[in-house]
C-alpha positions as CSV (number, residue, x, y, z in Angstrom):
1,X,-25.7,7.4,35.9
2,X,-26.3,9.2,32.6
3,X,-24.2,9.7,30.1
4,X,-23.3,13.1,30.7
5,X,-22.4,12.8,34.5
6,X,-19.9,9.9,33.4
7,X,-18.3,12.3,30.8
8,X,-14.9,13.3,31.9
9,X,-12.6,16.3,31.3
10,X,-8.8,17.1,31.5
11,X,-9.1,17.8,35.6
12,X,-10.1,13.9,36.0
13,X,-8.1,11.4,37.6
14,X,-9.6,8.2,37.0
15,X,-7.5,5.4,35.5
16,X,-10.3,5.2,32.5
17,X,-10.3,8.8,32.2
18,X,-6.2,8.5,31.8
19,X,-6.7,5.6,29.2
20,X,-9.0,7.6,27.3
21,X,-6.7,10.7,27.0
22,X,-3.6,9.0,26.1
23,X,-5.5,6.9,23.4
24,X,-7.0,10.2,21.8
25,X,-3.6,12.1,22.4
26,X,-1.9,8.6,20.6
27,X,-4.5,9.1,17.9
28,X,-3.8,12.8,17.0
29,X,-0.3,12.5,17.4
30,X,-0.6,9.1,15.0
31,X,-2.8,11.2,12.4
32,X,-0.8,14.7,12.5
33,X,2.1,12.3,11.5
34,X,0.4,10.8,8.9
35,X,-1.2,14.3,7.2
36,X,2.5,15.0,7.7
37,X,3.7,12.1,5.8
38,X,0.9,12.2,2.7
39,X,0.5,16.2,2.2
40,X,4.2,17.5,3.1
41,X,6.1,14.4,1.8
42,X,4.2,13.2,-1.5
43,X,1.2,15.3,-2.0
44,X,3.6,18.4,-2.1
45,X,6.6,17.1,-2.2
46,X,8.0,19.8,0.0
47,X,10.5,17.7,1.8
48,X,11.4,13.6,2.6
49,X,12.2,12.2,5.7
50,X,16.0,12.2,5.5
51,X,16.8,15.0,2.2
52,X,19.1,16.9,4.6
53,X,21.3,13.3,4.8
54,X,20.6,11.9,1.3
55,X,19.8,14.2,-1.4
56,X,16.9,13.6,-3.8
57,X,18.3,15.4,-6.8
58,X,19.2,11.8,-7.9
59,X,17.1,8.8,-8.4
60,X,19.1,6.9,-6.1
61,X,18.8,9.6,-3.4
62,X,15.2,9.5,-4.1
63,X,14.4,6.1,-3.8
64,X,16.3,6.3,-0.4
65,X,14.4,9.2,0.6
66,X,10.6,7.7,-0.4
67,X,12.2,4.3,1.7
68,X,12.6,6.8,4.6
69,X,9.2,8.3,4.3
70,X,7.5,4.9,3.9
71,X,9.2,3.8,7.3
72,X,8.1,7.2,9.2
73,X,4.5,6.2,7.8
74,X,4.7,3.0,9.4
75,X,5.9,4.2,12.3
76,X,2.9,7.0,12.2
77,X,0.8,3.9,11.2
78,X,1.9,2.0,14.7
79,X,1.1,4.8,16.8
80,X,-2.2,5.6,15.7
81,X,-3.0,1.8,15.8
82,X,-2.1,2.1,19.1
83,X,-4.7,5.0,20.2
84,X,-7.0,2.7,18.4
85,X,-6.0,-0.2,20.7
86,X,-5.9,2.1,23.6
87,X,-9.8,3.5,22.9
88,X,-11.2,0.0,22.6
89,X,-9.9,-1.5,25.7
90,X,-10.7,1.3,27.8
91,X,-14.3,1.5,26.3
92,X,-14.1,-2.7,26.5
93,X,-13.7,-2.3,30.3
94,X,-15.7,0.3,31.0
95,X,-18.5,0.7,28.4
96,X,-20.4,3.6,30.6
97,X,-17.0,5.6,30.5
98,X,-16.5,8.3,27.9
99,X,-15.0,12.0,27.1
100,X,-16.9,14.7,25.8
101,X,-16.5,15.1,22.5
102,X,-15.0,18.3,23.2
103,X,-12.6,16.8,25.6
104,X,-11.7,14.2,22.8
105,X,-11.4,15.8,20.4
106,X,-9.2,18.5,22.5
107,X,-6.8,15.8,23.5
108,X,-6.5,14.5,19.4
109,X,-5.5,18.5,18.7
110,X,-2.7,18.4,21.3
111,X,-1.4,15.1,19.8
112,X,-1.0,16.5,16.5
113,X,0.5,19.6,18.2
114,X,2.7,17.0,20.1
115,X,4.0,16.0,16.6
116,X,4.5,19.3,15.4
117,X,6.7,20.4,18.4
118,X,8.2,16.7,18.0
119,X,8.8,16.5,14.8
120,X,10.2,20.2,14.4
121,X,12.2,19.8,17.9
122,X,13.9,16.1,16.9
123,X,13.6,15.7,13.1
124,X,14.5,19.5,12.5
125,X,16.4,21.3,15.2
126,X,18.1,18.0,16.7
127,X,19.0,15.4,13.6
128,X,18.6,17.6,11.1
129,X,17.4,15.3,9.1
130,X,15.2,17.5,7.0
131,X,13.1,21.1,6.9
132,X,9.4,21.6,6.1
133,X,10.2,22.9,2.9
134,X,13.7,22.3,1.2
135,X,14.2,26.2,0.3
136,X,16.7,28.2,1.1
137,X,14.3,30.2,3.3
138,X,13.5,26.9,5.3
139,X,13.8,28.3,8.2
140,X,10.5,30.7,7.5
141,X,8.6,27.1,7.1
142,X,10.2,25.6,9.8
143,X,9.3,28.4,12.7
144,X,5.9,28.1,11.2
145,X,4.9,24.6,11.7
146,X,6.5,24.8,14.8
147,X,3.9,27.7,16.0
148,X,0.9,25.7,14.1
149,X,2.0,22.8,16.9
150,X,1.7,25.0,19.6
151,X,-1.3,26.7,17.9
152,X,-2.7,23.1,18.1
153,X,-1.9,22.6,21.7
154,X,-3.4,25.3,22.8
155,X,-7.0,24.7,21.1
156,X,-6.6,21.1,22.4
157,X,-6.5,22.7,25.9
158,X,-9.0,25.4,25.6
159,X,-11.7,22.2,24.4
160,X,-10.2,19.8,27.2
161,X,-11.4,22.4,30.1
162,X,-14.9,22.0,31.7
163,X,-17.4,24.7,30.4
């Protein structure tokens, strides 16, 4: 079998096929976290995990805060070990078994969408536990990274269908 007729796409039904898609979903939602985390939290400083609950206008509030963030990364950390783990046992057990890197690379973009609509859905709408950007005018930041998740998904699913 070549490598090419053992490729699989989003239609597939095979147990490696569904090991392989849930360890590159695992990875992008893992690494959309994480770009999350190290542009939005510290590069930009445009919000930390819990500012709504503990504000960062103090140092104490601050320190909380960067805690907060340092715990989401872990937890963004776990996840994306995970995919990682995910990936090598399913190529471990089946070495002739792969996605297209279209496929693969589709099912990474709708795990970072997955965040998006996870992280604005729970973390935003739900807890309230902080905005994209800590402006009155969140809500203009908020909507948008929503859309960029669905944005996300929907690229993810146009490169997970067969050509």
């Amino acid at each position: 079998m070549t490598n090419e007729t053992s490729k699989q796409n989003l239609d597939s039904t095979t147990s490696e096929s569904k090991m392989l898609i849930f360890a590159s979903f695992l990875l992008g939602f893992g690494l959309g976290g994480f770009i999350d985390g190290i542009v939005l939290h510290q590069l930009w400083q445009w919000h930390h995990m819990i500012a709504n609950l503990v504000p960062t206008n103090t140092l104490a509030g601050l320190e909380t805060n960067t805690v907060a963030d340092g715990v989401f990364n872990a937890g963004m950390f776990t996840i994306t070990v995970a995919g990682l783990g995910l990936l090598w046992k399913s190529i471990k057990q089946n070495p002739s078994f792969s996605l297209s890197t279209r496929a693969f690379i589709g099912w990474n973009l709708i795990g970072w969408g997955g965040f998006n609509l996870f992280d604005s859905v729970v973390f935003h709408a739900i807890l309230r536990l902080h905005h994209i950007r800590q402006v009155p005018n969140f809500i203009i930041y908020d909507i948008s990274f929503f859309l960029i998740g669905g944005f996300l998904i929907l690229a993810g699913i146009v490169l997970t269908r067969k050509n």
